[in-house]
N, C-alpha and C positions, 0 to 999 in steps of 0.2 A: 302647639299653642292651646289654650286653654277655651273654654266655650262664651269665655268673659272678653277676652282679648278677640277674639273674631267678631263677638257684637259690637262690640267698639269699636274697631275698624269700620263695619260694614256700613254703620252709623255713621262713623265720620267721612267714609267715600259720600257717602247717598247724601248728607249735608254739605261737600264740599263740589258736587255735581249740580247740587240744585241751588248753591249759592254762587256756581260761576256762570250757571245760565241764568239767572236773573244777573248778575253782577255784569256780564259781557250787555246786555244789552242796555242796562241800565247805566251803564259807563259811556257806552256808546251815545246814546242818547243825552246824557247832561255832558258832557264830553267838546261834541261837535255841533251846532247849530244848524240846524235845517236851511239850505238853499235854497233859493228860488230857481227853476230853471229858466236859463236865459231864451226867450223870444227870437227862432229866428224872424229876422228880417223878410219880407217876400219882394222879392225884387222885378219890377215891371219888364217883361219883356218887349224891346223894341222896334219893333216890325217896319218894316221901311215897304213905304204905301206906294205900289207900282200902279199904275195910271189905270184907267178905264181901258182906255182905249189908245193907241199911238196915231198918231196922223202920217203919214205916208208922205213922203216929204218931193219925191219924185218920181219916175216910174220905173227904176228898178227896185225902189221899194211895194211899188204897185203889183208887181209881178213876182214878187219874193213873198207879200199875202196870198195871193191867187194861188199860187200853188200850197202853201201851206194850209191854206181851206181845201182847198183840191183832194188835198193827203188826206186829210181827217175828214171829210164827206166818204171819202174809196171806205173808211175803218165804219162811221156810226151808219152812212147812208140815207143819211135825212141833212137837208141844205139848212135846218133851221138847225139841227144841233151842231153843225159844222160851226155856221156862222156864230154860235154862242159861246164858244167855247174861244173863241179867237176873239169875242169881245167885239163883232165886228159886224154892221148894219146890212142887211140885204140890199137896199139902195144902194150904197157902197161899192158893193162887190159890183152890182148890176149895172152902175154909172162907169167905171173904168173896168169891166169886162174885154173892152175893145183895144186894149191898148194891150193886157197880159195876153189873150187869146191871138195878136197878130204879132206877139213877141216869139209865141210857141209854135206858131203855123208858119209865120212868115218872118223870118227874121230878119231875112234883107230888105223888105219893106220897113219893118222897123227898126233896123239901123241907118237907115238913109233916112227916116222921119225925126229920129230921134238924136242928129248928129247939127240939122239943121235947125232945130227947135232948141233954144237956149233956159231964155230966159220964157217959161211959157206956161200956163198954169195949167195943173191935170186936168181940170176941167176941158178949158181949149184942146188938149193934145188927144184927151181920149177921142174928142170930135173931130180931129185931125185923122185919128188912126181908123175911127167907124168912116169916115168918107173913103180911104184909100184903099177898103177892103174889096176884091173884084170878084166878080163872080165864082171864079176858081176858087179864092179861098172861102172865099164863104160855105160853099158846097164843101171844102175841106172840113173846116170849122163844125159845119151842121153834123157829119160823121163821124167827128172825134166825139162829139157829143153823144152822139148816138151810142157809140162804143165805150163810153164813160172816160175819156183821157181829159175831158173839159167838164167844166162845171155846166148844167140843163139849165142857162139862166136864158132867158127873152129879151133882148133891149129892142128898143123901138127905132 
């Protein structure tokens, strides 16, 4: 080939390179119309709102709290993050103390108290169960305490 026919070519590659990259995008561009990107949505997640606190509706549920405080005082070791964590009042625990600690200690006391007693409210039955506690358990009681199997609370 001659030195005329290679400038020519080389010319018309170099013009037909630098007219397909302007041409591809310039095509592209009047071509297609610029989109919006669509918005996702953000969607509210729905949390289902569990109670402060549960009410104890009887005293097996009284004594199924008492030990579940019981548990997590043995792990944190302090009676106030026990009780926080459970959502659940010192008074509480301390007012029906009597009825889970003579469930634990005495059970046959408390199923002869608790078979007779129907219709009865916790209130009444914990005072039921603090009067029937006898010296023997109570010196039980005071040593499980001691040994940490009961919760260190004082009721009057």
């Amino acid at each position: 080939m001659s030195e005329d026919t290679k400038a020519n070519l080389g010319q018309a590659d170099s013009l037909s390179e630098s007219s397909d990259s302007t041409g591809i995008s310039d095509s592209s561009e009047s071509d297609q119309p610029l989109r919006k990107t669509k918005k996702k949505k953000k969607h509210m997640d729905i949390k289902v709102a569990k109670p402060a606190h549960a009410r104890a509706q009887g005293p097996e549920e009284v004594i199924k709290r008492y030990r579940k405080v019981l548990k997590t005082f043995s792990k944190v070791r302090t009676m106030s993050e026990a009780f926080s964590r459970h959502n659940v009042d010192r008074g509480t625990i301390a007012f029906t103390a009597a009825i889970a600690e003579l469930a634990i200690v005495d059970p046959n006391t408390y199923e002869s108290l608790a078979s007779t007693s129907t219709k009865e409210t916790l209130a009444a039955f914990a005072k039921k169960c603090a009067a029937n506690i006898t010296e023997e358990t109570k010196n039980k009681i005071q040593h499980m305490k001691a040994k940490g199997q009961l919760l260190p609370i004082r009721w009057k």
